[in-house]
N, C-alpha and C positions, 0 to 999 in steps of 0.2 A: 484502620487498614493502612500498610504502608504504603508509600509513594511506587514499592517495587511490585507489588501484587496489583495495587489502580493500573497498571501499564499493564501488567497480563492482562489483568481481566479486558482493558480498552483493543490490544490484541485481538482478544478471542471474539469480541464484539464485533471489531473491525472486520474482521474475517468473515464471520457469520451474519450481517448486513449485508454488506455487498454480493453476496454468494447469495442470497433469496433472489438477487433481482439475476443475477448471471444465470443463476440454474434457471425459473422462469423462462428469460431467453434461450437459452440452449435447450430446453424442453420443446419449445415450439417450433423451433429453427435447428435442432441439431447441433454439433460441434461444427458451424459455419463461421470461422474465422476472421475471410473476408468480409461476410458481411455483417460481424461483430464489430469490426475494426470501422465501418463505412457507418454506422449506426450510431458511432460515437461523436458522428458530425453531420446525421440527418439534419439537422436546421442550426439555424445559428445561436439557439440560447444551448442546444446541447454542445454544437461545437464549439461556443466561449468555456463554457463549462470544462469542458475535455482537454483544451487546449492550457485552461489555467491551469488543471490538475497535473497536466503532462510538465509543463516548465515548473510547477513547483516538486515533482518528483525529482526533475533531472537538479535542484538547485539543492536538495534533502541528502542527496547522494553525493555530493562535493563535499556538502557542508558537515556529517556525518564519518565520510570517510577522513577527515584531514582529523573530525573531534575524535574519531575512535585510535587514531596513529596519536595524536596529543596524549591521549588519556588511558592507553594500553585498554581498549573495550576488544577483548576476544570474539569471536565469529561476527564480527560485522558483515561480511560477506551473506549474511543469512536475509540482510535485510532487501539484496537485489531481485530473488525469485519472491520474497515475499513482498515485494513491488507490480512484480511482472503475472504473476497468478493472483493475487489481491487486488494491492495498490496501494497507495498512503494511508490508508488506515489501519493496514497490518502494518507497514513498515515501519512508522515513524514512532508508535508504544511499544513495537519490538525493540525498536533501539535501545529507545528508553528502559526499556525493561532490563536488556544487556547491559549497560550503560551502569547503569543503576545498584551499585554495592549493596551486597548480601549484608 
């Protein structure tokens, strides 16, 4: 397998992980935002959790944007909704995956 298709396939894992436990929540609670948003910091081991994932997203997003201007990687832009509807485990193997010469 090459190194560019381990990054799809980490992608589409990424995506489909996280989204059992999202739908799950939105199943029982609806599309309730706020209190998705509040849930991500019901106690303090969730909100260590949340708070580490958020500053290492916002640190992926510096660091990504300045590698993809270095290294001419076309739509890096793609990696921010797939931050914000995911999260870092779409994002950072999509990169990669961009990234990543055919």
């Amino acid at each position: 397998m090459s190194a560019r298709n381990f990054y799809l396939a980490m992608a589409v894992a990424g995506t489909m992980v996280p989204w059992m436990f999202f739908g799950s929540f939105f199943a029982v609670h609806g599309i309730d935002v706020p209190l998705f948003l509040q849930s991500l910091f019901v106690n303090g081991a969730a909100g260590g959790f949340s708070a580490d994932v958020l500053i290492t997203i916002v640190v992926f997003w510096v660091w990504s944007w300045r590698d993809a201007a270095k290294n001419n990687v076309a739509r890096w832009w793609l990696i921010l909704p797939a931050s914000f509807f995911v999260g870092l485990s779409l994002a950072f193997p999509l990169y990669l995956y961009l990234r990543e010469q055919d």
